[in-house]
C-alpha positions as CSV (number, residue, x, y, z in Angstrom):
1,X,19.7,-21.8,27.5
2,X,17.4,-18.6,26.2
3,X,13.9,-19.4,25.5
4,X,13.6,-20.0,21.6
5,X,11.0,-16.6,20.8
6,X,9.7,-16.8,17.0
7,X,7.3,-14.5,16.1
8,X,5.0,-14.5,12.4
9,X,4.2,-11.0,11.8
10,X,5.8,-7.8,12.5
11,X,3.0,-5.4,13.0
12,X,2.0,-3.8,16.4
13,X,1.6,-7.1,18.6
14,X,4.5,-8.8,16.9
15,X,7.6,-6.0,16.9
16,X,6.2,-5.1,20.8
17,X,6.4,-8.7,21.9
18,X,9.7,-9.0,20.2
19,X,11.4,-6.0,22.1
20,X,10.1,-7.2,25.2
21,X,10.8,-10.7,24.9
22,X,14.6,-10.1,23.8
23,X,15.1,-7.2,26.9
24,X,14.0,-10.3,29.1
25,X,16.1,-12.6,28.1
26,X,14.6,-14.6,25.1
27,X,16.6,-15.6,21.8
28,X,13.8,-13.9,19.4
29,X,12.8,-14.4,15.5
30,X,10.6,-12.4,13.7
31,X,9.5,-13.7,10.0
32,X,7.8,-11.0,8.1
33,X,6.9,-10.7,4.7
34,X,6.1,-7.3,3.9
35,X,6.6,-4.1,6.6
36,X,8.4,-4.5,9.4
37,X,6.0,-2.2,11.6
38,X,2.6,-4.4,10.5
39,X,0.7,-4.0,6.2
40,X,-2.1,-2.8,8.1
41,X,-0.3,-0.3,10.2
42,X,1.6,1.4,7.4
43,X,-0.8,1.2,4.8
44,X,-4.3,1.5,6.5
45,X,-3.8,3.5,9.6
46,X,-1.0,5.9,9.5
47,X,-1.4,6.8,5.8
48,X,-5.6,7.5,6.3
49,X,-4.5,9.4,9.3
50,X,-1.8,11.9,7.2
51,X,-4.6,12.2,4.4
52,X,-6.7,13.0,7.5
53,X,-4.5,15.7,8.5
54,X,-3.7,17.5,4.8
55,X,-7.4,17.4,4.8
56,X,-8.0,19.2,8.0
57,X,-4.9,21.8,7.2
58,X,-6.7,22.2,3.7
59,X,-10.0,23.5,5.0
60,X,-8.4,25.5,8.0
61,X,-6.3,27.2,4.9
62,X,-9.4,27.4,3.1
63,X,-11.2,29.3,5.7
64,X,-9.0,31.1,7.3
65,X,-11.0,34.3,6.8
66,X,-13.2,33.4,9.4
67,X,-10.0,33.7,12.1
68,X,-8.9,37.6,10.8
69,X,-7.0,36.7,7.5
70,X,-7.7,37.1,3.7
71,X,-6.2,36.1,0.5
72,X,-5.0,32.7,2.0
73,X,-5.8,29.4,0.1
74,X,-4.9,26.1,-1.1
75,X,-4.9,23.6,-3.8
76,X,-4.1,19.7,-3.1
77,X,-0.8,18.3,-4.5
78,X,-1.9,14.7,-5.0
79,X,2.1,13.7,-6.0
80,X,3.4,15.7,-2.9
81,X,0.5,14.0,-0.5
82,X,1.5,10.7,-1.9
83,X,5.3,11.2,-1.4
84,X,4.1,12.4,2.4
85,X,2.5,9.6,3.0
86,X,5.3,7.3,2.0
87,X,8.3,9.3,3.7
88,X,6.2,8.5,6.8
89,X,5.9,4.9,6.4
90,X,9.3,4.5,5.7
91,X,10.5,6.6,8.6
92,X,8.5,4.5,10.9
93,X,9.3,1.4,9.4
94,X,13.2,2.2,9.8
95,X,12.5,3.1,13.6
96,X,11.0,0.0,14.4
97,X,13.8,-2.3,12.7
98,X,16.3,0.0,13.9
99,X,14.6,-0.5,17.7
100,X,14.9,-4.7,17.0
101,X,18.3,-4.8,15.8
102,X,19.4,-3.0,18.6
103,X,17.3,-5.3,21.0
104,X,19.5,-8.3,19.1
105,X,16.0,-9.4,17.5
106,X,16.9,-11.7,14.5
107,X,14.8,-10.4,11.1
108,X,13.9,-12.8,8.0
109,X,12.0,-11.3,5.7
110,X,10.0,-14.1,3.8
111,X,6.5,-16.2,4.9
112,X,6.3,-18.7,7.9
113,X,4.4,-20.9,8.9
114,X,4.2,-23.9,11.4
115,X,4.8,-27.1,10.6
116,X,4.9,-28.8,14.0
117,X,4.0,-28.0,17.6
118,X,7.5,-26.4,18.5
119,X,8.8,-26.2,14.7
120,X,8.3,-22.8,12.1
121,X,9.5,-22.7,8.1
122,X,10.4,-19.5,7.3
123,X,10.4,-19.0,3.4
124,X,12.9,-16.8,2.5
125,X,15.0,-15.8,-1.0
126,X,17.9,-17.7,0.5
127,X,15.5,-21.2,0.8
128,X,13.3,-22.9,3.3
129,X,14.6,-22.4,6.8
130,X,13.6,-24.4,10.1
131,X,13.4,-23.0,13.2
132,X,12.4,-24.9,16.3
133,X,10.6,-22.6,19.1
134,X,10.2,-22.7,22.4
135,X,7.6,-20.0,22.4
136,X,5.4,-18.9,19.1
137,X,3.5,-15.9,18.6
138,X,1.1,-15.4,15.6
139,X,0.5,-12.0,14.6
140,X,0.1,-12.0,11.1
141,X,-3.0,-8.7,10.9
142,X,-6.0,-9.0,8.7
143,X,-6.8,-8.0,5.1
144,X,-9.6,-6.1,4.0
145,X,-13.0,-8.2,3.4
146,X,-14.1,-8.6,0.1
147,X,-17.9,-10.0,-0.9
148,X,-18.2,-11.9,-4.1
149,X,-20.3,-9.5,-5.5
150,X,-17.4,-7.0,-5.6
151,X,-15.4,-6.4,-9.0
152,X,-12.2,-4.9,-7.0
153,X,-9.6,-3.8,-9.7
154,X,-7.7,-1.1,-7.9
155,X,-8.6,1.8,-10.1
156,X,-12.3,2.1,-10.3
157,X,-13.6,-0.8,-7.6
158,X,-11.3,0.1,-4.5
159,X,-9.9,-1.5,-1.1
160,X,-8.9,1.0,1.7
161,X,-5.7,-0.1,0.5
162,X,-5.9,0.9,-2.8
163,X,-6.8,4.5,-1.6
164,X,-4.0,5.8,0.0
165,X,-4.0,8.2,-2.0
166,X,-6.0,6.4,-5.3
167,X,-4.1,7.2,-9.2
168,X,-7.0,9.9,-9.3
169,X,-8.8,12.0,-6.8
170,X,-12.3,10.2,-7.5
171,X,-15.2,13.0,-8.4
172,X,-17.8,11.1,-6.8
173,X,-16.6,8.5,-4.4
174,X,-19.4,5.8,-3.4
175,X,-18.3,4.5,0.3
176,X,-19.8,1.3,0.7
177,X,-19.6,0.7,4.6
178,X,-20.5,3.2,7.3
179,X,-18.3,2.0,10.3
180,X,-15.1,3.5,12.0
181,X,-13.1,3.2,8.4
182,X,-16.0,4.0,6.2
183,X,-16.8,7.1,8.2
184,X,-13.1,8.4,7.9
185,X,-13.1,8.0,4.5
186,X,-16.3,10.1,4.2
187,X,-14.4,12.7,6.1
188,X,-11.5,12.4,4.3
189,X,-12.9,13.0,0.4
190,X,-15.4,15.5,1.1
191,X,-12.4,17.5,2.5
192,X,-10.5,17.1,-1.2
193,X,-13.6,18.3,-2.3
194,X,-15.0,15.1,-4.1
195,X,-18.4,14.3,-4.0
196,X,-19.4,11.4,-1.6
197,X,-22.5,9.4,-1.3
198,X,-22.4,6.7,1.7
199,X,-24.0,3.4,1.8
200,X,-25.4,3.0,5.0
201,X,-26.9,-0.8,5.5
202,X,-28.6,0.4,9.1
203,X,-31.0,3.8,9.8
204,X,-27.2,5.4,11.1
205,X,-23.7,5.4,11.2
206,X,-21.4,4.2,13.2
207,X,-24.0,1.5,14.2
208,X,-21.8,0.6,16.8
209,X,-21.4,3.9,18.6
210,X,-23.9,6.2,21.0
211,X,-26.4,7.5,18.9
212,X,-26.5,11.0,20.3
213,X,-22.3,10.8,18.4
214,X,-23.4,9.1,15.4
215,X,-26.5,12.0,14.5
216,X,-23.4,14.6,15.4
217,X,-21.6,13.1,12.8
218,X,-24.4,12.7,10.3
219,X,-25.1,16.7,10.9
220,X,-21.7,17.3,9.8
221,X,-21.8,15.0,6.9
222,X,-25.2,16.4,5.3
223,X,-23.9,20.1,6.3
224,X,-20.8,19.0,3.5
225,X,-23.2,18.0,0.7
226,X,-23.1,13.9,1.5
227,X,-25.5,11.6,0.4
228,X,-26.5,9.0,2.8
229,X,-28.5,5.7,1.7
230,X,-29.9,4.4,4.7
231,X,-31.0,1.0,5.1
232,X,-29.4,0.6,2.3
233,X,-27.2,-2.9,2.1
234,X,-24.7,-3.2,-1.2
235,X,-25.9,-6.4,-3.8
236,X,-23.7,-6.0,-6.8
237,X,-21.4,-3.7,-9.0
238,X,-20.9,-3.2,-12.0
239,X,-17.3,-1.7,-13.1
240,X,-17.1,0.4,-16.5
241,X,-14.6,3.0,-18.1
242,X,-16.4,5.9,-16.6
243,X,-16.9,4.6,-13.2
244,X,-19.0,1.9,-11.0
245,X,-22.5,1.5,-10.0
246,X,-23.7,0.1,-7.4
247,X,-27.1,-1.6,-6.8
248,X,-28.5,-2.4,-3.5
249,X,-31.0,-4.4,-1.9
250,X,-33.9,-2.6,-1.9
251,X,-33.7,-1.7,-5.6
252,X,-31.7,1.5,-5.3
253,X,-29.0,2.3,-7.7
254,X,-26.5,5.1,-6.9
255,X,-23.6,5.9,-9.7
256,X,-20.1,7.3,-8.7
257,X,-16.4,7.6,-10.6
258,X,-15.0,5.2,-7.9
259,X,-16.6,2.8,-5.2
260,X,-14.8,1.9,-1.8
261,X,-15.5,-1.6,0.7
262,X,-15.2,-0.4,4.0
263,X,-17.1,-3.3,5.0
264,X,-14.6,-5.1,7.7
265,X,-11.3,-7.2,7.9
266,X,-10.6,-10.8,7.7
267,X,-7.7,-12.5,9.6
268,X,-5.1,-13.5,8.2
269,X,-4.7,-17.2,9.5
270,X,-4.9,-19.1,6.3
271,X,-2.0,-20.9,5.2
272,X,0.0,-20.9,8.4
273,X,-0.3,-24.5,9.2
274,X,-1.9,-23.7,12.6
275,X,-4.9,-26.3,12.7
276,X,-2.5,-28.7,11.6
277,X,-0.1,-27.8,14.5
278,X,-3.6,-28.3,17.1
279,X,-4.3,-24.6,17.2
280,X,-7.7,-24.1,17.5
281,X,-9.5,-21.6,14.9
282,X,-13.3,-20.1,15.6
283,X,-14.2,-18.2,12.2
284,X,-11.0,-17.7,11.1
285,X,-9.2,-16.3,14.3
286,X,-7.3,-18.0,16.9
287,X,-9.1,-18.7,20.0
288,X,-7.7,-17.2,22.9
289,X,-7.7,-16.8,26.8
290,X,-6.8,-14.1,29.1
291,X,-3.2,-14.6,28.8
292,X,-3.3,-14.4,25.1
293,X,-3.0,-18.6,24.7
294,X,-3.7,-20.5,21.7
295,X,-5.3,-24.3,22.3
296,X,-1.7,-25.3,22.6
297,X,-0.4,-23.3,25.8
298,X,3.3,-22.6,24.2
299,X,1.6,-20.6,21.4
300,X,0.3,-17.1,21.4
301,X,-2.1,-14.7,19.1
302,X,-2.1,-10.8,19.3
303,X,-3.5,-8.0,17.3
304,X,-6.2,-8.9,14.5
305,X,-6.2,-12.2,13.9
306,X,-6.8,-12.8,18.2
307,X,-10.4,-11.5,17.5
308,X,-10.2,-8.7,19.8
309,X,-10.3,-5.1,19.3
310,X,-9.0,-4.7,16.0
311,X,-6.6,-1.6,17.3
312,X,-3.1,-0.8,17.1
313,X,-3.2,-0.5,21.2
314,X,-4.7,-3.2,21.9
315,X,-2.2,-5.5,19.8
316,X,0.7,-3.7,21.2
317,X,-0.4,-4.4,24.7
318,X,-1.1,-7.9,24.3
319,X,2.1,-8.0,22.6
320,X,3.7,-6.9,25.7
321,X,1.6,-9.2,28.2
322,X,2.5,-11.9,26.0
323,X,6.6,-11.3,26.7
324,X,5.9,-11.1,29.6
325,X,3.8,-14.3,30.2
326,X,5.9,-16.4,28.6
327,X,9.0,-15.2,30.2
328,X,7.5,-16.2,33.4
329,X,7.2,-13.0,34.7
330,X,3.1,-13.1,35.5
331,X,4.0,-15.2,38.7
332,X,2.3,-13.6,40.8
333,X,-0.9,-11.6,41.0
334,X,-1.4,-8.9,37.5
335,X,-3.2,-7.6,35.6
336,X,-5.1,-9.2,32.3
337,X,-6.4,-7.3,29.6
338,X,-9.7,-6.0,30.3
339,X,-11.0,-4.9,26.4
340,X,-13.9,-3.2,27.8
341,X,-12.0,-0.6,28.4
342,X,-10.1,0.3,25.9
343,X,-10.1,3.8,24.7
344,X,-10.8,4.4,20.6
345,X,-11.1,7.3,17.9
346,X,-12.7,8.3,15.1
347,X,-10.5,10.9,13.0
348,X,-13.9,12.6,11.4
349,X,-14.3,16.3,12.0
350,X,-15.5,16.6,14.4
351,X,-13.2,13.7,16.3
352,X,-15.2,11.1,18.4
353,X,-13.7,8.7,21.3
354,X,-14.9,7.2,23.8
355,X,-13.7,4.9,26.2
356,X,-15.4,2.0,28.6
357,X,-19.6,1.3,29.4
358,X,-21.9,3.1,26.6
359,X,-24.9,4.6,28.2
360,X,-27.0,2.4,25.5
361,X,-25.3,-0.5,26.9
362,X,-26.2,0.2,30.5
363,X,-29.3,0.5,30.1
364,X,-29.9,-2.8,27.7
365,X,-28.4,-4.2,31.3
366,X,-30.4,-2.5,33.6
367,X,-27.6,-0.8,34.8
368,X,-28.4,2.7,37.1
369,X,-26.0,5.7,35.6
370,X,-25.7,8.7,35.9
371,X,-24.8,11.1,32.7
372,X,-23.6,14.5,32.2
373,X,-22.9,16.6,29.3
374,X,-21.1,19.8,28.3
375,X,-20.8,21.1,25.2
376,X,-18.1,22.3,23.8
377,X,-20.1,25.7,22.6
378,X,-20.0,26.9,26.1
379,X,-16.0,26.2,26.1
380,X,-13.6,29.4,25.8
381,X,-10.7,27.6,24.0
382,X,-13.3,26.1,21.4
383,X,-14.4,29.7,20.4
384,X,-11.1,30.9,20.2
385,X,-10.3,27.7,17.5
386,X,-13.8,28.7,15.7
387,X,-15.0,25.1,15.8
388,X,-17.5,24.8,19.1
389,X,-18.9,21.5,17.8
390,X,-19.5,18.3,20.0
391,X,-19.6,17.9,23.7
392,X,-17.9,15.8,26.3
393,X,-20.3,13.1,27.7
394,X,-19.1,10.9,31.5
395,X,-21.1,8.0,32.5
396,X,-20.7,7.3,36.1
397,X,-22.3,5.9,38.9
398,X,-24.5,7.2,40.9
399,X,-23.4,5.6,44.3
400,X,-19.8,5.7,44.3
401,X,-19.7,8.5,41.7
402,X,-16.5,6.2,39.6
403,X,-15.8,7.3,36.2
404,X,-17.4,3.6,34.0
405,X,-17.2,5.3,30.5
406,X,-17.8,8.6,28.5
407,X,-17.7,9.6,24.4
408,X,-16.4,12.7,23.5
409,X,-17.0,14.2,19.9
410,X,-15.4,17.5,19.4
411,X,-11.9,18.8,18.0
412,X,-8.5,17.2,19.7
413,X,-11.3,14.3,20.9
414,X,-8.7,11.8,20.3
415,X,-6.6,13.4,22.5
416,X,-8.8,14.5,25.6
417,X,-10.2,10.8,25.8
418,X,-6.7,9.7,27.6
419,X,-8.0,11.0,30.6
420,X,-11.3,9.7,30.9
421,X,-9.4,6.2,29.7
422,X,-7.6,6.6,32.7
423,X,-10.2,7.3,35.0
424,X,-12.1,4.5,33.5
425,X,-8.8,2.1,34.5
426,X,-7.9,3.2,37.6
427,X,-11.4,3.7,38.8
428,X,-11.4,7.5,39.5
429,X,-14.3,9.3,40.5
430,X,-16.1,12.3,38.8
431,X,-15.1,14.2,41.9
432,X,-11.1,13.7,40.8
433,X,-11.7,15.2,37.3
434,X,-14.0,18.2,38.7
435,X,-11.6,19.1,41.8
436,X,-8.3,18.3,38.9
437,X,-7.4,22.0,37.7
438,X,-6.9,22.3,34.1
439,X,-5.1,24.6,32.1
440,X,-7.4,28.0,30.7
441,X,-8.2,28.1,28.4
442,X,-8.0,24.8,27.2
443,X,-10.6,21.9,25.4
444,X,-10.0,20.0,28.8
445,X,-12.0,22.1,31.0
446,X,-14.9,20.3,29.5
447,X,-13.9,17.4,31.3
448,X,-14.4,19.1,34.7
449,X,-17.5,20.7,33.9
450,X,-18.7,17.7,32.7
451,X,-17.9,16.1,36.2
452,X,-19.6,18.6,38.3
């Protein structure tokens, strides 16, 4: 008899586990009550990334002078970016159910949740259907956080899902949250040509990050006109006809036509009858262990609600470890997920990635590295583009001379970090990249100067 597969959530980690799981064998469910392809996928990620990109092809338009041409330009269509936006989502959200038909996947569009150990209701417009499960996955994503103090109504006070695009380009966008999502949405405005002041609750951005990327990034943001509060932590709102104000800890009041929480995601684990079923829950997210296991061995968490890295790679891999786990196949020696060294981007311009140890990190450990840096000013292909800015940065060490991390800020960052990621993984040395040959002239041959 097939192993009994139902999955809650059809994002990344969910639709991944479900192809796999079916090609090995496994009679599989997936219950999904909105997208097919994940809500935070379709209408977070890919949608800030296309308003990303009209962005970046509105300023390259907009100063193309500088490249030999005149009597170029551009205006921005908000109708025809909103109509982009949504051809994309449905195009990707009809390749992904096309890919679990074919895979013999069984879709219900409708809410479930468990009700038992081995047993899942699936609320659909035909009625309440029971399904009893061998194997249970919980993907279900995350939704954006919202603080009390916050008067969201979708028009004035925004989500980032409420700006994809907004009803209204805003004229002076408040951005209250200076992460990965905050930071994009900086980017993003100022390149539509609003005005954008950013609430920054720390002394930079991207708190988070190497501090020699986040003062790159703040360069570029004060050479576009921004306005950064540091120290500066959000206390109320108020929301009126002609915009929102925003007051903050410290006493200081800034006034803009909109105001966006980029302030972090909550999981979204409420509701599903999980504690009830014995799943254990830390803070809202289901406690996991290297396999991907719940409290109860038989069921699984992936993506946001596992409280891991919050990335559309990561739940997509997990998704794929988990098929494979619970189809038996890990019976031998493998490989687990090792988070540390997972590869991310930041679609600012300039991009910034970087992938496995942070040189701030080492040295909070005591750790002996060694660091090199290029910039990308001394790179041919980065002149030709007319945008030298950022570098390439590889932390090694200094005994065996393997690759343990590097950021890269820059343009096509987001692309170049896939091969430090894989010399981070498979434990390459900065003598592979240096004796590699790259193409010429290309944004690459950073990477081999860098590992000289």
């Amino acid at each position: 008899m097939a192993k009994r597969f139902v999955i809650i959530g059809g994002g990344p980690a969910g639709n991944t586990a479900a192809t796999y799981a079916a090609r090995f064998g496994a009679e599989v469910t997936m219950i999904e009550k909105d997208l097919v392809g994940g809500a935070a996928h379709l209408r977070d990620c890919i949608p800030s990334k296309a308003m990303i990109a009209t962005g970046g092809a509105l300023g390259t338009i907009n100063d193309a002078q500088r490249m030999g041409l005149t009597d170029v330009s551009a205006t921005l269509d908000f109708d025809a970016l909103r109509h982009r936006i949504d051809t994309i989502g449905k195009r990707l959200e009809r390749s992904t159910t096309t890919l679990l038909e074919s895979q013999g996947v069984t879709l219900l569009h409708g809410s479930g949740r468990m009700v038992g150990p081995h047993q899942v209701i699936a609320e659909t417009s035909d009625g309440p259907l029971e399904i009893e499960a061998d194997v249970v996955l919980i993907a279900t994503g995350s939704r954006p956080r919202i603080p009390e103090w916050a008067h969201v109504d979708g028009e004035r006070m925004l989500t980032t899902r409420d700006a994809y695009p907004p009803s209204t380009l805003p004229e002076h966008l408040v951005v209250i949250g200076s992460g990965v999502t905050g930071v994009e949405f900086v980017h993003m405005f100022t390149s539509f040509g609003s005005e954008v002041t950013l609430i920054v609750s720390r002394q930079q951005v991207l708190p988070l990050k190497d501090p020699e990327v986040a003062a790159a990034l703040e360069a570029d943001f004060l050479a576009r006109g921004v306005h950064l509060l540091k120290g500066a932590k959000a206390l109320s709102s108020t929301v009126g006809s002609d915009g929102v104000t925003i007051e903050c800890t410290d006493g200081r009041i800034v006034h803009g036509s909109h105001a966006l929480l980029a302030i972090g995601s909550i999981p979204n684990t409420d509701n599903l009858g999980l504690v009830e079923a014995g799943v254990e829950l830390v803070d809202g997210y289901v406690k996991i262990n290297h396999n991907c296991q719940s409290s109860l061995q038989h069921v699984y968490a992936a993506g946001d609600v596992s409280g891991k890295l919050p990335l559309s790679s990561v739940a997509s891999l997990q998704g794929r470890k988990i098929a494979e786990h619970a189809m038996g196949l890990h019976v031998g020696p493998h490989r687990h997920i090792d988070y540390e060294k997972a590869a991310s981007a930041i679609f600012t311009e300039p991009e910034i990635a970087d992938v496995g140890l942070a040189e701030a990190d080492a040295f909070a450990m005591g750790r002996k590295i060694r660091v090199t840096k290029v910039p990308f000013s001394a790179n041919a292909k980065a002149l030709i583009e007319d945008d030298s800015r950022g570098f390439v940065k590889i932390i090694s060490d200094p005994a065996t001379g393997v690759v343990l991390g590097g950021s890269i800020v820059g343009r096509h960052a987001a692309e170049l970090i896939a091969v430090l990621a894989l010399a981070v993984s498979a434990g390459l040395r900065v003598a592979d990249l240096h004796e590699s040959l790259f193409v010429h002239p290309s944004m690459a041959e950073a990477l081999s100067d860098a590992a000289e």
